[in-house]
Chimera marker file (.cmm) of the C-alpha trace (Angstrom):
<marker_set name="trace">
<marker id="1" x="0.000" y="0.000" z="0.000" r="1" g="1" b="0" radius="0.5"/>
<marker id="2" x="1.879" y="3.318" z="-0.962" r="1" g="1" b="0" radius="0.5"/>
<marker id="3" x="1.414" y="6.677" z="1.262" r="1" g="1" b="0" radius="0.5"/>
<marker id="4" x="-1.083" y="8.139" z="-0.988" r="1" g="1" b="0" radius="0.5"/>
<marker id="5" x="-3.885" y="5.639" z="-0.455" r="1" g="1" b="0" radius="0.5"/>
<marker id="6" x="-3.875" y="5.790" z="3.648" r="1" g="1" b="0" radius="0.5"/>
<marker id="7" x="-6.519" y="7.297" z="5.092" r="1" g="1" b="0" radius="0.5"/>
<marker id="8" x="-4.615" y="9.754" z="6.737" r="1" g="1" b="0" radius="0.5"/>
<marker id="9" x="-6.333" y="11.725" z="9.977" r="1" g="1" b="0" radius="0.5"/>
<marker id="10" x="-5.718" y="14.537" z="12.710" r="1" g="1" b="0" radius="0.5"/>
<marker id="11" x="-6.298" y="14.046" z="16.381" r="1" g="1" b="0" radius="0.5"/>
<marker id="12" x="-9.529" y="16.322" z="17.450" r="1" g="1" b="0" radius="0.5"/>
<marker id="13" x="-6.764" y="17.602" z="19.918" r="1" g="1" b="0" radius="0.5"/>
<marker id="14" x="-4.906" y="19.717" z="17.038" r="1" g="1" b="0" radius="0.5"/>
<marker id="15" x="-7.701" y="22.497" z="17.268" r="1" g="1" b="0" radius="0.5"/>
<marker id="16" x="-8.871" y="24.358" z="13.752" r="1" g="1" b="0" radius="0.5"/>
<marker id="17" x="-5.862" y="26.170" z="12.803" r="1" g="1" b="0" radius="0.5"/>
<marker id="18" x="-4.338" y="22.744" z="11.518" r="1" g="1" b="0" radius="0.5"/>
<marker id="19" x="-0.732" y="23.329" z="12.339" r="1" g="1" b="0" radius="0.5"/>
<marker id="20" x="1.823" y="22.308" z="14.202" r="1" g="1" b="0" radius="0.5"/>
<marker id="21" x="0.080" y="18.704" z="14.140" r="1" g="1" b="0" radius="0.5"/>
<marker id="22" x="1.179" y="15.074" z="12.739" r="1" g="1" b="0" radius="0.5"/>
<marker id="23" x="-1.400" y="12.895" z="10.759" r="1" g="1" b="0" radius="0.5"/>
<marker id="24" x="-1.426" y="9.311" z="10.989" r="1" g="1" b="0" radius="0.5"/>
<marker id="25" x="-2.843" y="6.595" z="9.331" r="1" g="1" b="0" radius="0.5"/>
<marker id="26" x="-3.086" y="2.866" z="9.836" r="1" g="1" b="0" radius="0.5"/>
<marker id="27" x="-1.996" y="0.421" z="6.964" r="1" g="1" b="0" radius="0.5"/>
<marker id="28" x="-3.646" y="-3.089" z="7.662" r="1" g="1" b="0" radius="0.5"/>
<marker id="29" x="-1.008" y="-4.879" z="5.750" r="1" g="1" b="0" radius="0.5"/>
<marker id="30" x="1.424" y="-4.932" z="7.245" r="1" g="1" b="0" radius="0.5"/>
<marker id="31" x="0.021" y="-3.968" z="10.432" r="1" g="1" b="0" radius="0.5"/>
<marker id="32" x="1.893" y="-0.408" z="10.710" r="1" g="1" b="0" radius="0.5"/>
<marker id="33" x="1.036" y="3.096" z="11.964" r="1" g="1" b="0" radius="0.5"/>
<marker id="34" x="2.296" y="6.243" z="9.558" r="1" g="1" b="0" radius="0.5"/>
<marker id="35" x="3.042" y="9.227" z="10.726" r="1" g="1" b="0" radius="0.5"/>
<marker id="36" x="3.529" y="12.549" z="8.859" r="1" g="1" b="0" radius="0.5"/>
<marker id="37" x="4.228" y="16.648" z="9.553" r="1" g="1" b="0" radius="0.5"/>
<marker id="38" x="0.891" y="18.089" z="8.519" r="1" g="1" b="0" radius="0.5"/>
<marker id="39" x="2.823" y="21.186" z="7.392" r="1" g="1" b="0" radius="0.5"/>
<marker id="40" x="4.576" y="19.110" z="4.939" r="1" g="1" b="0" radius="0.5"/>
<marker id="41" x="3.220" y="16.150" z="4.079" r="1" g="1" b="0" radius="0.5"/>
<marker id="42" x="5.732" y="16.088" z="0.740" r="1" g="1" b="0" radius="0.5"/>
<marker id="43" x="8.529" y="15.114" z="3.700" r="1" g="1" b="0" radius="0.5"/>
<marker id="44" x="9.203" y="11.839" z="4.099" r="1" g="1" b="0" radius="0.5"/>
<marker id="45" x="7.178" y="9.944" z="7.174" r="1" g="1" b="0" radius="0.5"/>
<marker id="46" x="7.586" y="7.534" z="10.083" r="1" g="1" b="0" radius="0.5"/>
<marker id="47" x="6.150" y="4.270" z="10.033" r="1" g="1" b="0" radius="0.5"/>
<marker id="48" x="5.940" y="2.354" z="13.339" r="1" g="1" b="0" radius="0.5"/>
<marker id="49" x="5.285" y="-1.595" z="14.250" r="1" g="1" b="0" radius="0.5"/>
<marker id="50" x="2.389" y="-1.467" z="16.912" r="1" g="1" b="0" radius="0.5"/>
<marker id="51" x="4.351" y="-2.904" z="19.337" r="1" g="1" b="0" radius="0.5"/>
<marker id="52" x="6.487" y="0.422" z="18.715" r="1" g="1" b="0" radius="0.5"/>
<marker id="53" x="3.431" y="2.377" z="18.317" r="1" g="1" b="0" radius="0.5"/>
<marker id="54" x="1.805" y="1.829" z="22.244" r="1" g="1" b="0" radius="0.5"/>
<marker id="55" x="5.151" y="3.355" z="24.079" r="1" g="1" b="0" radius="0.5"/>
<marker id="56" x="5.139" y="6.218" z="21.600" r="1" g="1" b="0" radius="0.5"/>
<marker id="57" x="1.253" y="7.291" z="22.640" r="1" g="1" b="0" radius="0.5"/>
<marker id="58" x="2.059" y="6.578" z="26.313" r="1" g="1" b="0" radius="0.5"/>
<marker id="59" x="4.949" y="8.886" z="26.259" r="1" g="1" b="0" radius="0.5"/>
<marker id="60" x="2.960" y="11.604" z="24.432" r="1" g="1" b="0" radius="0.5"/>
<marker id="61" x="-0.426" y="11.306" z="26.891" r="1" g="1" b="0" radius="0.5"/>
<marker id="62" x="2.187" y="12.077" z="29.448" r="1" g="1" b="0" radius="0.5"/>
<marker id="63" x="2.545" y="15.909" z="27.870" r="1" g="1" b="0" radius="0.5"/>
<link id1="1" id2="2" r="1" g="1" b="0" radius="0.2"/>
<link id1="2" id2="3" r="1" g="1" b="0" radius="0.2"/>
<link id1="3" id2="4" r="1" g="1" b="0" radius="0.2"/>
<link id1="4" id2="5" r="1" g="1" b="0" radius="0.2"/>
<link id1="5" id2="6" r="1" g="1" b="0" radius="0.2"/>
<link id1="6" id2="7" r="1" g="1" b="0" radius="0.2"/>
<link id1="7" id2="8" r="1" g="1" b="0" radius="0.2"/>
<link id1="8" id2="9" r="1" g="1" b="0" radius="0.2"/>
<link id1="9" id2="10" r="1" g="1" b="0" radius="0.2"/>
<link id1="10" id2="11" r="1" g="1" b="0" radius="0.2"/>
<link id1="11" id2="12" r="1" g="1" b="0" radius="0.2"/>
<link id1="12" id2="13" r="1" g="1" b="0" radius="0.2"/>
<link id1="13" id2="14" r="1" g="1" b="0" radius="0.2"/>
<link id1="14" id2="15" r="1" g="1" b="0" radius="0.2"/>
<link id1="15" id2="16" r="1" g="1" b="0" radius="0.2"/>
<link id1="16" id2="17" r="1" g="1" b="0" radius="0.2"/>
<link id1="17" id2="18" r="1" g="1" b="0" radius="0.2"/>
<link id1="18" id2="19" r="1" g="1" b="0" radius="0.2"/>
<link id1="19" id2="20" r="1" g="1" b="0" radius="0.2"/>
<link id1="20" id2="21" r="1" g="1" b="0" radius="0.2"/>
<link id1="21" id2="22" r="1" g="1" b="0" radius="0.2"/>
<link id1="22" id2="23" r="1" g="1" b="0" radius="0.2"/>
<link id1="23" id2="24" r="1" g="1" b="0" radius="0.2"/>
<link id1="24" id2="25" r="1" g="1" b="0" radius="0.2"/>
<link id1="25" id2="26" r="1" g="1" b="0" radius="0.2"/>
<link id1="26" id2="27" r="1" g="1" b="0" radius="0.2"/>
<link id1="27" id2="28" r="1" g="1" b="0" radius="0.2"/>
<link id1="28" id2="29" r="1" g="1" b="0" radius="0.2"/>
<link id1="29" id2="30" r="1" g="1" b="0" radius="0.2"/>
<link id1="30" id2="31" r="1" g="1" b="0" radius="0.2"/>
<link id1="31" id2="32" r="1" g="1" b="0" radius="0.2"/>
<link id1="32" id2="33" r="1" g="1" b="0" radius="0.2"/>
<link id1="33" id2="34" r="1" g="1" b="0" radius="0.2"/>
<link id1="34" id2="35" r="1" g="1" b="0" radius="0.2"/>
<link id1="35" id2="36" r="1" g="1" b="0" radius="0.2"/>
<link id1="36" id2="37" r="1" g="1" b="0" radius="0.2"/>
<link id1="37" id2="38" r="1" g="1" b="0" radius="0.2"/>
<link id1="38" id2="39" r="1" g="1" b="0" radius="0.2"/>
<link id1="39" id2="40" r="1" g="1" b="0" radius="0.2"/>
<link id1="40" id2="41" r="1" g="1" b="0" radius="0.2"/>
<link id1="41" id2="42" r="1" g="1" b="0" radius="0.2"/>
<link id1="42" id2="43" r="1" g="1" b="0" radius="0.2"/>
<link id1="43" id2="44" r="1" g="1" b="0" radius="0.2"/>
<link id1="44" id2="45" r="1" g="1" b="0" radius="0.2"/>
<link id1="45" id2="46" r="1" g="1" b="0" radius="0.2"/>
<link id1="46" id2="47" r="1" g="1" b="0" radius="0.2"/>
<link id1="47" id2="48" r="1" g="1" b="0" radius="0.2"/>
<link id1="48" id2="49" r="1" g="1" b="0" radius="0.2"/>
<link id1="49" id2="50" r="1" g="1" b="0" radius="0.2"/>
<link id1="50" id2="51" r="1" g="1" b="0" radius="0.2"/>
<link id1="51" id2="52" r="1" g="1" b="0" radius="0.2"/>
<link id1="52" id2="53" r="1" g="1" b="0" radius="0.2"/>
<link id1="53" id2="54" r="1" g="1" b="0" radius="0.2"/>
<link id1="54" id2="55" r="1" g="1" b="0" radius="0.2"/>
<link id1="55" id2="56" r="1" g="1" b="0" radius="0.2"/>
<link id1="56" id2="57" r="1" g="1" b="0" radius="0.2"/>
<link id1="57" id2="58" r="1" g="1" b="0" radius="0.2"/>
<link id1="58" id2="59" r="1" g="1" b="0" radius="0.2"/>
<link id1="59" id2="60" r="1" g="1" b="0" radius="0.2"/>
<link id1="60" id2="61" r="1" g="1" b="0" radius="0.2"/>
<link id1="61" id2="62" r="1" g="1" b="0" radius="0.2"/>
<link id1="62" id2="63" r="1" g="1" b="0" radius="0.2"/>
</marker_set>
């Protein structure tokens, strides 16, 4: 699956101006989470295993 067919999405958190946010989107096959500068989304973009994905949301809750 290449970048441009994930359903990519913003947390409700980000508020309406729509910057300083990352997008993510979840590929099914392989299982992996894609994450992406929403100021840029030309720039190239994480991808994460789920098991990779969990620590990287607790950290970020912690904020």
């Amino acid at each position: 699956m290449s970048t441009t067919e994930l359903a990519w999405f913003k947390s409700s958190y980000s508020g309406t101006a729509g910057d300083n946010c990352i997008e993510v989107a979840v590929a099914p096959t392989p299982s992996t989470i894609h994450l992406r500068d929403s100021k840029d989304r030309t720039r190239p973009h994480l991808t994460l295993t789920p098991a990779a994905w969990a620590p990287f949301v607790a950290h970020a809750d912690a904020f």
